[in-house]
Structures are given as C-alpha cells and as structure tokens.
N, C-alpha and C positions, 0 to 999 in steps of 0.2 A: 504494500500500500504506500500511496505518499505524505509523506510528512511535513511540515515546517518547523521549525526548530527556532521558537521563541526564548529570549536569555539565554542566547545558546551556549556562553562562557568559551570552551576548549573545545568544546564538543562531545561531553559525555555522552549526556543521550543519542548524540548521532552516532560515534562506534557505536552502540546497545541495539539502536535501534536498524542499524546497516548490517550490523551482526543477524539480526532475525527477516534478515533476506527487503525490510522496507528501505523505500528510495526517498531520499531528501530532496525537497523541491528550491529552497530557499529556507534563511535561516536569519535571524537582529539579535544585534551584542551593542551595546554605547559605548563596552572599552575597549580601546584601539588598541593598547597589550594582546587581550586576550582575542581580540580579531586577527591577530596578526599569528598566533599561535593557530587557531584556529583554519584559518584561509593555508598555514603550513603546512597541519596534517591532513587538512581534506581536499579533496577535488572541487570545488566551487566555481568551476569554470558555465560559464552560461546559468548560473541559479542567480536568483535573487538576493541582494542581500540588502539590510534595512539595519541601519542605525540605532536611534534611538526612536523608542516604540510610542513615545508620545508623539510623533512630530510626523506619522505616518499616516497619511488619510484617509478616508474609507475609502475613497474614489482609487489609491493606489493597494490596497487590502481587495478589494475586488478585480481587480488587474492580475491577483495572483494567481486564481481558477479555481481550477478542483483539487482540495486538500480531502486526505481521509483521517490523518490526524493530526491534532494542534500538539507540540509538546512542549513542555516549559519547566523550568523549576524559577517560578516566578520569585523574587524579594519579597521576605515579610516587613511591610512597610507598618506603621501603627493604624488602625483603621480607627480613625479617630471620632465616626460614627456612625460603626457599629453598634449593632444593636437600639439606635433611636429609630430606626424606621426598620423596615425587614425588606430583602428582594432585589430588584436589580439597582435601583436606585440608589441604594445604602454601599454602592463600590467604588460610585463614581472618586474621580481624583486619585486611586489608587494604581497599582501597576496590575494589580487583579482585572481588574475593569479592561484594561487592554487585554488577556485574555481574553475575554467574555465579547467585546470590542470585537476582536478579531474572529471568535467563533459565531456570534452571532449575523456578519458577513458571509464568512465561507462555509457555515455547517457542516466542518466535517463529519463523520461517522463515530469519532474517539477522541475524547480528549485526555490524555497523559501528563498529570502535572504531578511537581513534587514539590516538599518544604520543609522546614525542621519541626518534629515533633510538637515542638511546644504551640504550633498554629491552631491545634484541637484546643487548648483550654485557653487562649486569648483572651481576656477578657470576661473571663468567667463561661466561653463556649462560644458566646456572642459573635466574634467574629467569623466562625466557620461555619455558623449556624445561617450568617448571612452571606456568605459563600454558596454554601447549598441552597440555599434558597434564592441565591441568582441563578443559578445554574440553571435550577428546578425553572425559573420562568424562561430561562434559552429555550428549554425543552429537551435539557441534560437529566436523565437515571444518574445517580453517582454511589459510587464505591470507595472505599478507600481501605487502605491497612498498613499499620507500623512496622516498619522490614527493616531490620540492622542488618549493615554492611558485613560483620563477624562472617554470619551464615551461608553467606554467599562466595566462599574465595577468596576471602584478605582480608590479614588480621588484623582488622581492626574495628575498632565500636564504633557505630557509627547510623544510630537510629533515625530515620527518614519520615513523614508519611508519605504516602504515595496515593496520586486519585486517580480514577478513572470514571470520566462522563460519556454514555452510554446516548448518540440521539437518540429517540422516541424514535418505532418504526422502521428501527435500521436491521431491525432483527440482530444485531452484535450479540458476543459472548461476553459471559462472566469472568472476571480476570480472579476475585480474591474469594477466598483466604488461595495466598501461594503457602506452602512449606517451606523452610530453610534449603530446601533440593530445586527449588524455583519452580515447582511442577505445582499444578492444581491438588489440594486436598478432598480426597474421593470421598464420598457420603458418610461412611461409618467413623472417620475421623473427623471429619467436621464437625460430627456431634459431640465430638470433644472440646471445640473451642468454647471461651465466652465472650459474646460476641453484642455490642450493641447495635440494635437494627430502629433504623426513622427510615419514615417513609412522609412525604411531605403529602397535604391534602391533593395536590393535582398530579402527585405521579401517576406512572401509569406502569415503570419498571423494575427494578430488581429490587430496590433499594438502595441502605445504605448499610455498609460492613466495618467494624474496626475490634483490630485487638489490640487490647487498653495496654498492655506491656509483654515483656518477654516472657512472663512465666505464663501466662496466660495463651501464650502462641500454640500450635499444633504440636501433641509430641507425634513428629515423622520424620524424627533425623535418625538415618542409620539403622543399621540391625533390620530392615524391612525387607523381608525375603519377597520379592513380586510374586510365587507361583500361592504365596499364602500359607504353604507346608513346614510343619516342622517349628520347632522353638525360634528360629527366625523370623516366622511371620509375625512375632510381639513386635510392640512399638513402645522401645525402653523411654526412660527419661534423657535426655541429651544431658545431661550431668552427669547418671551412673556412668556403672560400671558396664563395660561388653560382656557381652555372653560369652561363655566357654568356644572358643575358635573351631569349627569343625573343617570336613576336607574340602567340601564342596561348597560353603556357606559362611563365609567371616567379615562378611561387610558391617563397617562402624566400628569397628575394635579401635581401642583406644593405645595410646603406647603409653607404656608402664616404664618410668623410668625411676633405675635406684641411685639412690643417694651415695654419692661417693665424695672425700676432700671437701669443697665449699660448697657442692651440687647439692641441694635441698630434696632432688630427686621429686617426684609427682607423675601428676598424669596430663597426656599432653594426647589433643588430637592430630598433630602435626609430629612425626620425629625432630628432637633437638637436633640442634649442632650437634657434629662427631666432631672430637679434636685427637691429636695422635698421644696427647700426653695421658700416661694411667691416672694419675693424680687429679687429671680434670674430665675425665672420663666423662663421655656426654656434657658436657658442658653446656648449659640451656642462657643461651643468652636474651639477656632482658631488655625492655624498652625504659629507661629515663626522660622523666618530665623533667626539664629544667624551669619550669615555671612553678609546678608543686613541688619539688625537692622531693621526687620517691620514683621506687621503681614500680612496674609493674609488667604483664605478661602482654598484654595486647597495645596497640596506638591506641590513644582516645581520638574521640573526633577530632580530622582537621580541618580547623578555621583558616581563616586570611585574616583576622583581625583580633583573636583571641579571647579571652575572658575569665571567669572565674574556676570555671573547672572544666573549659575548653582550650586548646592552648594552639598560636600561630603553630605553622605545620615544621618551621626552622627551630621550635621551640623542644622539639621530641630528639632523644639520644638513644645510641643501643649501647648496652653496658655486659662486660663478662664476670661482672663482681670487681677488676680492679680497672679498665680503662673504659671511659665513655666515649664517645662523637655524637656531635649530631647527624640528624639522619639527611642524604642528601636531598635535592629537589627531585631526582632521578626517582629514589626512595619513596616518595610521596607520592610520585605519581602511580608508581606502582602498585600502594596502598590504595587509589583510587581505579583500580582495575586498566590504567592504559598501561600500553606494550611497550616495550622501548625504542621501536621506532619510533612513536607517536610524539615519544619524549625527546629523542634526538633531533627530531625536525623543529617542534618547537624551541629546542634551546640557542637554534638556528639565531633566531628571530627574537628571542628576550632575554631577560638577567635573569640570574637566580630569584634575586627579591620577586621579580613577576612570577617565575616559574613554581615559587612557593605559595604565591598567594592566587595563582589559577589553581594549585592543587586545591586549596583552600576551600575556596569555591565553586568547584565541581560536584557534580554527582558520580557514585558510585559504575562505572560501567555494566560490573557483573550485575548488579541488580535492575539496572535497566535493562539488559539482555535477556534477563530472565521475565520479563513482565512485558517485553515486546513478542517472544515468540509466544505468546499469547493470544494479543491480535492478531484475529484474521479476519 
C-alpha cells in the first residue's frame, strides 16, 4: 500500500514500513539535520517532500492523490484545551490537527501514529479522549496499544503507544493486541489480556484497545510450541524460568549464567559477553547512566533532550565493572533498530551531536515493522 510519512524525522517508520513490502509516496520533516539524514538513507527521488506541516495547504494536500496510509509519530504539544469542548474542534492549533488536516483530505484507508506513553493520561485522559473523538468525527475506528521497544529486538526500554484508525467501510483488519513476537494474539490468549474497550456513540467499528502496562501484556513470549503438543504448548511467564530443554522443542530457554570472580552470574535472554580470561569468565557487561550515576542491564529510553529519568542518548555508557564509555551515535542507532548502513550514510551528512539527537527522536524500527506487516 502507499504511505506518507508525516514527522518523518530519519525515517523510522519508512524502513518498518518499506520492510512490510509498503511504498512511500512523499514524506515532511521542519529539521533540515534530520532531512538531510533522511533524503541520505532513502530514495526520494520524484516523491514529494513538505517542510513544515503548518504552512502546507489543502489545495497542495490534495495534489498529493491516493494515500492508503497516513503515518506519523506526531509531537506531544500541550493541548491546552483539551477537554473544554470535545471532537474535532478541541485540536485545532495543535500538530495533531495537521494529522487529522491531512486525513480528513486524503482518507486514507489507515492511519499509523505513534507517541510517548504518557499521551493516554494527559491531563487527567482528556487529551486522548479528544483525540479519539476527533478521529471518531473523520470517520476513524481506532485502536491503540502500549509496545516496548525491549520485546521487539533491542535492548532497550523503551514504551511507545501506538494507534491505529480504521476508515469506516474500508473493511481493514484488526492490528492489536500484537504479542512481544509482533504477531497477532489468537482468541484463547487474548482472553488473557486486561484490556480497556470505549467505543464512542457514533462508531460503527472495532473499537478501542489498550494494555494499561507490561504486566498486564499477553503472556506469549516463548516456550509456545505452534502444533499445541506436549508441555511446550504452555504459555510461561516471560520472567520464569524455561522448561526442561527437550530434543525437538527448546524455544524461549533462557541462559543461565554462573557466577564467577566479579560476575554476579543471572539469567539472561541474550548470551553474555565471552571473554578469554577464566577469572572473568562470561563477563556480562552493563549499560551506565551517566546522568543517574548506576548501572543497569538494558538502555532506558533514548531522548534528544533528556530529563529526569530519561536521559540524552550520548548520556548512556557500557561498563565491564572497571572501564566505562559512552555508547557511540553508531550504538544508538542501533538501539533504534537501523542497520549500519543507514547509519553510515547519514553520518555522511551530520555531527555526532545531530546523529545523537535523530536517534533521540526516532521510532523504534522493529516495532514499526512489526505492526506494518499487519496492514493489508
């Protein structure tokens, strides 16, 4: 299908969404950094491209044809009011509204947007609640669900919501609940989730999905034997322990590592480091916050601008118990699922300082790849 790629930053969503076979038509960034990164890794030749999204007018939004989906990880701006009125109304002035702007033009069939977790309780809900409820008068079903980056290919925390609007009519598919495997969750685990569902007075579609936190998510990580046979076919806690390894059946084992010299030894879904020395045997090396002063096992999320218990992406170190560094731009990107080409091309064309603070700012690739081959 074809996309536009609204806030396109570096172009997360377009590898994710190029990855599940869809074709980009045109795409708007405001920063000239991350255009220039962007226009590096991708083919842009003959597409459209648009600046800044205020200053683009309907008359040039209609120019652009047939889109099947909008995608964006739009800025959470303050919605300053919200919640005094309800509906389409209650966006205007915001970057949301552009959104809505644009789909309310081109109708596509999907709309794919993403934003930081904390957009659900804005304002006491208010804000999202009139979100939905603009949507709801375009004539958008919408979906949404909270997906960390962890579970998807790269370690690192890094909690998202993600939405998907459904036109009226178009017959489209259901995207959520995915599982941490990025696949649809089949009937009898789904009854697992807890899930809150709104449905607005004038829909007429699927509704509305979200899982309120991690523990709360599907347990379908691992140990799931597809033919359903045998002690494999449970569906453990993604915290235990694996089941007994058998010959034919050892998917989700975890690796058991012992404690040797400084190695604290644990349990690791990844193998540690191998190092040659006996004395540092498996040596598991750690991630350093240099802004919290500790270590820990995974990246926390990376910002471009930091905060109190998010920290700029040049801010994280990897530590073996006695030497630190920071982690490079190269590193970060990597944490956000691009490949190293992607990264070599743009180092082309910017500084580290940019190249750390596009990673900042991007979305997760693996998880948009995972929620693109979705659509169809």
């Amino acid at each position: 299908m074809k996309f536009l790629d609204l806030f396109a930053g570096i172009g997360g969503f377009r590898l994710g969404m190029e990855s599940a076979g869809h074709e980009c038509v045109g795409f708007c960034e405001i920063d000239k950094f991350a255009r220039m990164s962007y226009k590096a890794i991708h083919d842009t030749r003959g597409e459209i491209e648009l600046h800044d999204i205020t200053a683009v007018s309907d008359e040039s939004i209609r120019g652009i044809g047939r889109v099947d989906i909008i995608c964006g990880g739009f800025p959470c701006q303050a919605f300053s009011i919200a919640g005094n009125r309800r509906g389409f109304e209650d966006t205007r002035g915001t970057l949301f509204f552009e959104i809505a702007r644009f789909a309310s033009i081109l109708r596509p069939r999907y709309l794919f947007l993403e934003n930081v977790k904390g957009l659900l309780n804005h304002d006491g809900g208010a804000t999202f609640e009139t979100i939905l409820g603009a949507l709801d008068e375009l004539g958008y079903d919408v979906e949404w669900q909270v997906l960390n980056s962890k579970n998807f290919g790269v370690p690192k925390n890094r909690e998202r919501v993600f939405i998907i609007g459904h036109l009226r009519g178009e017959r489209t598919r259901r995207i959520f609940p995915l599982s941490s495997t990025g696949r649809q969750v089949d009937k009898h685990q789904e009854q697992s989730t807890n899930t809150l569902t709104t449905r607005y007075p004038n829909s007429q579609g699927v509704g509305s999905y979200i899982v309120e936190s991690e523990s709360q998510r599907v347990r379908s990580i691992g140990n799931v034997n597809p033919s359903g046979n045998g002690m494999n076919g449970e569906v453990y806690e993604p915290t235990g322990l694996a089941p007994t390894l058998t010959t034919n059946k050892g998917e989700g084992a975890k690796i058991i590592q012992r404690a040797h010299g400084y190695n604290q030894g644990g349990e690791h879904d990844i193998a540690p480091t191998l190092t040659s020395n006996s004395y540092q045997e498996n040596n598991h090396v750690k991630i350093y916050d240099f802004y919290n002063k500790r270590t820990k096992d995974e990246v926390g999320t990376l910002t471009a601008n930091g905060g109190v218990s998010t920290t700029h992406c040049g801010t994280f170190g990897v530590t073996d118990g006695y030497r630190i560094r920071k982690l490079t731009p190269r590193e970060c990107w990597r944490l956000q699922g691009f490949p190293d080409w992607a990264f070599d091309k743009a180092k082309e064309v910017n500084s580290n300082s940019q190249l750390y603070k596009q990673a900042g700012n991007s979305v997760t690739v693996n998880v948009i790849a995972a929620i693109a081959k979705e659509l169809k």
